[in-house]
N, C-alpha and C positions, 0 to 999 in steps of 0.2 A: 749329409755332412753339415757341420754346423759351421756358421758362419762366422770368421774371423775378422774383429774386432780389430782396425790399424790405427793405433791413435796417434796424433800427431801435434807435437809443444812448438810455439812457435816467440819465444825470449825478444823482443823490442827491447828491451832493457838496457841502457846504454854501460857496459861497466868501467867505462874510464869514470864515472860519475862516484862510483864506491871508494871511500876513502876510509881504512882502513887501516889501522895503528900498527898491529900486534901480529897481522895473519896475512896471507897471502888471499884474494879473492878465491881460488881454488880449495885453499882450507876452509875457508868460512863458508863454501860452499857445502864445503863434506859433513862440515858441522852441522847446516841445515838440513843437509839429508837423514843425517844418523836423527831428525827427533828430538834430542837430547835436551830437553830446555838449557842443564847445566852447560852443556856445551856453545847451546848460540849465547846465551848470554854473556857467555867472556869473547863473544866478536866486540872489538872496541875500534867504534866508530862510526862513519856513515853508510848505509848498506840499502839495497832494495837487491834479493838474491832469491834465483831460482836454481833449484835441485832435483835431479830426477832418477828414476830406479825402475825404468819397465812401466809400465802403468799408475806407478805412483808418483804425484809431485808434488814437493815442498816449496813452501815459502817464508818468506822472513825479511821484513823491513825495520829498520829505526823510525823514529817518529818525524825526522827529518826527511825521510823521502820517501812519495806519493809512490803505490805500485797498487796497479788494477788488472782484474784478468776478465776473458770472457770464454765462455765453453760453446764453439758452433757445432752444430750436428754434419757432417758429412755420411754418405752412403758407406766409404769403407769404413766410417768409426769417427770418434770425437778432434774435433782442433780445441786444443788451448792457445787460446792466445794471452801475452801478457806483454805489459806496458806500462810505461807512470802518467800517461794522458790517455783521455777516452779515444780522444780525435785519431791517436795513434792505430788504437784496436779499429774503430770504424776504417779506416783509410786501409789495413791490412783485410779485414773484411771484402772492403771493394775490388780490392788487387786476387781476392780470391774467388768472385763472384759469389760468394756468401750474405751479402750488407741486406737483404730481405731480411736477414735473421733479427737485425742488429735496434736495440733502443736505447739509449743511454741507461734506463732504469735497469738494463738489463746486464749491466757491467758489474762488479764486483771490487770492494777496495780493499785491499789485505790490512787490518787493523795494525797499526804498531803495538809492537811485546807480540808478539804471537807467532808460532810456528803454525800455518795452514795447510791441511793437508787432502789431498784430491786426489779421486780414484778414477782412471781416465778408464773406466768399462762400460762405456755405449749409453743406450737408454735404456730406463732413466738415468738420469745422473744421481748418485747418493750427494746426498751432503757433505759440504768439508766440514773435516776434524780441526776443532781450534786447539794449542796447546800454548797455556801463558810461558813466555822465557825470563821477564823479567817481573818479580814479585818484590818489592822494596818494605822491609818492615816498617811499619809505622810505627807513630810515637815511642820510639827505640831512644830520641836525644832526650838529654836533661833539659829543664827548663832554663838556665844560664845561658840571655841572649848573646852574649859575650860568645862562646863555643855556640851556639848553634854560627852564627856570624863568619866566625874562624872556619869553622868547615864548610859551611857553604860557599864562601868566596873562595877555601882556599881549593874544592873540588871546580871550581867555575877557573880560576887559574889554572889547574893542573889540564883540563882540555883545553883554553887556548894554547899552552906553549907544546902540546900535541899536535895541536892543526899549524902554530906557527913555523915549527921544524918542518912542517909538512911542504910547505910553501919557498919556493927559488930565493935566497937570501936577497936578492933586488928588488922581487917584485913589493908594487907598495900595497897595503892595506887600508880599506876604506871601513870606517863605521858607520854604519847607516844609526844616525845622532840626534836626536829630541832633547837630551839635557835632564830623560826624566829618570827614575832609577834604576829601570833595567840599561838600557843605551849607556847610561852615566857610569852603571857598574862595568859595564861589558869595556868600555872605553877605556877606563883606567887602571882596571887592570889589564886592559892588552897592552897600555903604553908601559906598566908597573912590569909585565914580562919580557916584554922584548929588552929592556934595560938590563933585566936580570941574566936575560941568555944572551946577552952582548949585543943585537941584534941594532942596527941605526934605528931610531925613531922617528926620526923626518920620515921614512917611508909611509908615517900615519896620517890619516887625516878624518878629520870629522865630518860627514856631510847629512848636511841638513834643510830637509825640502820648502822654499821660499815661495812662497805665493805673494807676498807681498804686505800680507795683515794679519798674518797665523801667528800666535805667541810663542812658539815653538822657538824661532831664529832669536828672540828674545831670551828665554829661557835659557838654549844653548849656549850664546855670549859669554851670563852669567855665570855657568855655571864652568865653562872653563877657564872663565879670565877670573874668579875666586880659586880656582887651582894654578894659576900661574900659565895656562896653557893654551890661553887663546888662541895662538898662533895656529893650533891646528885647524880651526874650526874653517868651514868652505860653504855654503851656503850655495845652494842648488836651485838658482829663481826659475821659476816655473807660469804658465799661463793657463787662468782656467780653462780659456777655451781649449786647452790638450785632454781635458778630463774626456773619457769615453768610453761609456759603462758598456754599450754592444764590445768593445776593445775587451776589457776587464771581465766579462761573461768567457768573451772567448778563451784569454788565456785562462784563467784559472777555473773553468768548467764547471764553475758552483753560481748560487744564485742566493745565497744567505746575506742578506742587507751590509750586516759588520763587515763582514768579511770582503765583500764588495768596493766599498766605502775604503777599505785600509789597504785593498791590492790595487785601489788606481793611486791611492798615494804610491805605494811602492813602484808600480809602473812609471809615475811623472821621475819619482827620483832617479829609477834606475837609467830611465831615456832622457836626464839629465846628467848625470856622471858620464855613461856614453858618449854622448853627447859630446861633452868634454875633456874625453880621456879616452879613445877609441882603442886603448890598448889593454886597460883596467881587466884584473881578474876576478882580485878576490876582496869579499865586502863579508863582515862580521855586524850582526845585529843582535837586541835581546831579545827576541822571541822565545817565548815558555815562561818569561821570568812571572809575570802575572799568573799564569796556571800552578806555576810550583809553589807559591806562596799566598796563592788564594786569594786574589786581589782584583777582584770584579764585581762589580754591584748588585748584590744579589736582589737586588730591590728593583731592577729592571727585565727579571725574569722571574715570571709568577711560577713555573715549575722548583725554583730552589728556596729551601731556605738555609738558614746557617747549621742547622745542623746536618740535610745531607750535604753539605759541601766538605764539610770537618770530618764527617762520616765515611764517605765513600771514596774508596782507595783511587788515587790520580781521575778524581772526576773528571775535573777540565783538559786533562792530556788523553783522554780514550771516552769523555761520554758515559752515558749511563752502564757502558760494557759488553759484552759482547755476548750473546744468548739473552740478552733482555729485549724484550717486547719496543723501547724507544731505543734501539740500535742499528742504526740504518747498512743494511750489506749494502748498497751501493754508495756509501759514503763512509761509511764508518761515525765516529762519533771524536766530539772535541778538539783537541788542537791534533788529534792523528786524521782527521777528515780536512781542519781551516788550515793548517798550515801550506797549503797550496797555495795559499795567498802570500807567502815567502817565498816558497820555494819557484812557483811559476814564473812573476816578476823578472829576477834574477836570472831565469836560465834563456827566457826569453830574450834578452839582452845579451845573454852571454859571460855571463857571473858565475862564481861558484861559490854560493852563499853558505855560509854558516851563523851559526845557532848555540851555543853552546851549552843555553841553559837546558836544551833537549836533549842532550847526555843524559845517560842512563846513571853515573856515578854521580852527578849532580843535583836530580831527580829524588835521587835516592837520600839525600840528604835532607832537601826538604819534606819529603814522604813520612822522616823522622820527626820530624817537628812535634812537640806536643801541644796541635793547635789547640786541643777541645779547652786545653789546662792554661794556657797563654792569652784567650779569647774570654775564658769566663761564660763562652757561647754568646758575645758579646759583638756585635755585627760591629761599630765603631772600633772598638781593639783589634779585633779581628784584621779589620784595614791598616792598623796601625803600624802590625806585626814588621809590614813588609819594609819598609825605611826603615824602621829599626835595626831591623836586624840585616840587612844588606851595607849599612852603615858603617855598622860593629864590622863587620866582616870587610869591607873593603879600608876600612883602617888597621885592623891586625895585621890585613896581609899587604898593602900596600904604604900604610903610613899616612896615607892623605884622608883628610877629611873631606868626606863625597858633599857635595848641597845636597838637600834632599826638596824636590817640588812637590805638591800635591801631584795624582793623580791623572792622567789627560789619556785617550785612545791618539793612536797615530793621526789617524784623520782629523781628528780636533784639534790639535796643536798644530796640523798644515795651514789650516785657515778654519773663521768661526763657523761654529754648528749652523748658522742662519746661511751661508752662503754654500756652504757644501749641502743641506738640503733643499737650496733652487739649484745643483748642479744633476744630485744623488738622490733621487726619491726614495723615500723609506716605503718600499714597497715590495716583498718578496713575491709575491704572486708575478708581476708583471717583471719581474727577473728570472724567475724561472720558463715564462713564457718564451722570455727573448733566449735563455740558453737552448732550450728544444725545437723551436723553429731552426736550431742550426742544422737540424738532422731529418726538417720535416720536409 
C-alpha cells in the first residue's frame, strides 16, 4: 500500500495587517488562488496572502509587505510554514520540535508582483512556479515633464486619499519628514488631500529625527516655513547612545550596511514618536520614491551602470529579477527584499506604516517615464529627472511650489556621515555574522 502524503499549511500571517481598497481579503484571496495574474493584479492595496487548493499553494504579496515561507519535512508529509519574519517560522519550528531542520538561508521570501506557487507532494520538493502579476509598460509616457509630473503626483494623490478614507476620521497622521523630495512630496500632498476630502489638517504632523547636528531638522524648517506651514513640523531629539545595530539586525533580519544604517534611524524615530504619543497609529513616509525615479548613485555600485538601470524593468524595486543567477530566494532582490527596513521599524513599535510611492498605479507611472530619451543616457540629467519632474507634479496637483533639496540618504540627513560611521560600521561581513549567531 502506498504511502499517504498528509501535508500540512500552517499561515502566521497576521491579516488585520492587509489593507485592501476594492475587495474583501476572502476575494483577494480567491483571486490568488485562481493564478490569474489579471486577476491579482486588480487587488488594490496592501496584501501578503495565502491560498490553498489540496496540495497546492499560492502566494502573493505587495512590495510593501515582507512574506517568507519555509518547507519542514515531517514523517506523515510536508509543513509549510509561512510568515512576514524569519524569527516567526523559527519560533513555530520549536513549538513543533522541527527547529533541527531550521537555518535562516534556508527560508524563502515571496518576491513582490509575483504569484508563487508550491506543490506540497513530499520528497523531494519540486520548485515553486513564479508567475509575474504586475507588468507596467515602459516608456508608454511622452516626454512633456509637465504631464509626466501631473500623473505622477496626481497617481501618488489618488492612493493617499485611498488610505486616508481608510483611517478613523480623528486619528492623526504623522510623516515620517526629511524636507527632501520624496517626504516633501509625500507631505503635501497628504496635507493638499485631506483639505480636499474636508478632512481637519491639524490631525498632521511632520516628524523629523533630531540628533542634534543632522541637516535634516534644518532642511525640514525650510522647507515648510517657504510653504507657509511650519507649524507642523515636530522634531523627534534623539540620543546616539540609543543607536543599536545588534537591536536593528534583530528587528529587520537583514545585514545589508544601507539598509542597516536607515532602519536604526527609523527605529530612533519610531521609539521617539512612541515615546511621545503612546497612542499614534498611523505614519505615512516616501519610501520607493528614489527607486521609481532612479535616483541612486550609480557611481557607488560597481555592478550598475546607467544604462542597465534605464534598461531593466523596476530594477531597484525587485533586483536583477527573478530566475537570474544574482536573485537571492531567501531575500529576494531590491526594495521588495530592503523594504523591511520600513516596514519592521514601524510595526515593531506598533505603527501601520505606509508607503505610497510602492503602489502598483504609481509605479506604473514612473515605469512610463522615457528615461533613456530624457537622460540622453546621461548620469547627471538622469538625477536631475527626479526634482523636476516631482516639482511639475506637485504643483499641478496641489498648487504649491515644492523647495526642492539636493539629494541626502535618511541616515545622512539624521546626523553627519563622520559620526554615524563611529556609531555604524560599514562592514557587512560582521553584520551578517551578528544576524546568524541569532540562531547559532
Amino acid at each position: 500500500m502506498d504511502h499517504q502524503y498528509i501535508e500540512r499549511v500552517v499561515d502566521l500571517l497576521d491579516p488585520n495587517l492587509n489593507c485592501i481598497h476594492n475587495l474583501s481579503v476572502a476575494e483577494a484571496r480567491t483571486r490568488v488562488l485562481s493564478g490569474k495574474p489579471e486577476a491579482v493584479r486588480e487587488i488594490d492595496g496592501s496584501f501578503a496572502l495565502l491560498a490553498r487548493d489540496g496540495k497546492t499553494v499560492r502566494l502573493a504579496r505587495s512590495l510593501d509587505r515582507p512574506m517568507r515561507y519555509f518547507l519542514a519535512k515531517r514523517a506523515e508529509g510536508p509543513a509549510l510554514i509561512v510568515a512576514d519574519r524569519i524569527d516567526a517560522i523559527y519560533a513555530q519550528l520549536q513549538r513543533e520540535g522541527l527547529e533541527k531542520q531550521f537555518h535562516p538561508s534556508y527560508t524563502r521570501m515571496v518576491p513582490a508582483h509575483y504569484v508563487i506557487e508550491l506543490q506540497l507532494i513530499g520528497c523531494p520538493d519540486p520548485d515553486p512556479t513564479y508567475t509575474r502579476f504586475f507588468t507596467p509598460r515602459r516608456d508608454s509616457l511622452p516626454t512633456d515633464l509637465d504631464e509626466i509630473g501631473r500623473r505622477y503626483i496626481g497617481a501618488l494623490a489618488d492612493e493617499i486619499a485611498k488610505w486616508l478614507r481608510a483611517i478613523p476620521e480623528r486619528e492623526p497622521v504623522g510623516v515620517c519628514f526629511s524636507g527632501g523630495i520624496d517626504s516633501g512630496a509625500v507631505f503635501v500632498t497628504t496635507y493638499h488631500v485631506m483639505r480636499q476630502l474636508g478632512l481637519n489638517p491639524s490631525r498632521l504632523k511632520a516628524f523629523t529625527l533630531d540628533f542634534g547636528d543632522g541637516p535634516d531638522v534644518q532642511q525640514a524648517r525650510r522647507f515648510l516655513d517657504q510653504l507657509g506651514l511650519g507649524l507642523f513640523l515636530e522634531p523627534i531629539e534623539a540620543d546616539l547612545a540609543s543607536l543599536d545595530v545588534a537591536e536593528t539586525i534583530r528587528v529587520v533580519e537583514d545585514y545589508k550596511p544601507l539598509d542597516i544604517e536607515s532602519a536604526s534611524m527609523a527605529l530612533t524615530l519610531c521609539r521617539g514618536i512612541r515615546a511621545r504619543y503612546p497612542e499614534w497609529r498611523h505614519l505615512i513616509d516616501g519610501d520607493g520614491g528614489d527607486e521609481n525615479l532612479k535616483d541612486y548613485p550609480i557611481e557607488e555600485n560597481p555592478e550598475l551602470t546607467i544604462r542597465s538601470v534605464v534598461s531593466n524593468q523596476m530594477l531597484y524595486q525587485e533586483g536583477w529579477g527573478v530566475g537570474r543567477i544574482k536573485h537571492s530566494l531567501t531575500y529576494s532582490g531590491g526594495l521588495s527584499r530592503s523594504y523591511t527596513r520600513t516596514y519592521a521599524p514601524a510595526k515593531h513599535f506598533g505603527f501601520e506604516g505606509f508607503s505610497p510611492f510602492t503602489r502598483p498605479n504609481v509605479i506604473e507611472v514612473a515605469e512610463g517615464i522615457p528615461f533613456t530619451e530624457l537622460s540622453g543616457m546621461d548620469v547627471e540629467k538622469l538625477y536631475a529627472l527626479k526634482g523636476d519632474i516631482v516639482a511639475r507634479g506637485v504643483k499641478a496637483i496641489t498648487g504649491m511650489d515644492m523647495p526642492i533639496f539636493p539629494k541626502r540618504r535618511f541616515q545622512h540627513g539624521a546626523l553627519p556621515k563622520t559620526r554615524l560611521r563611529a556609531h555604524l560600521p560599514e562592514a557587512e561581513t560582521g553584520y551578517r555574522a551578528q544576524f546568524l549567531s541569532l540562531y547559532s
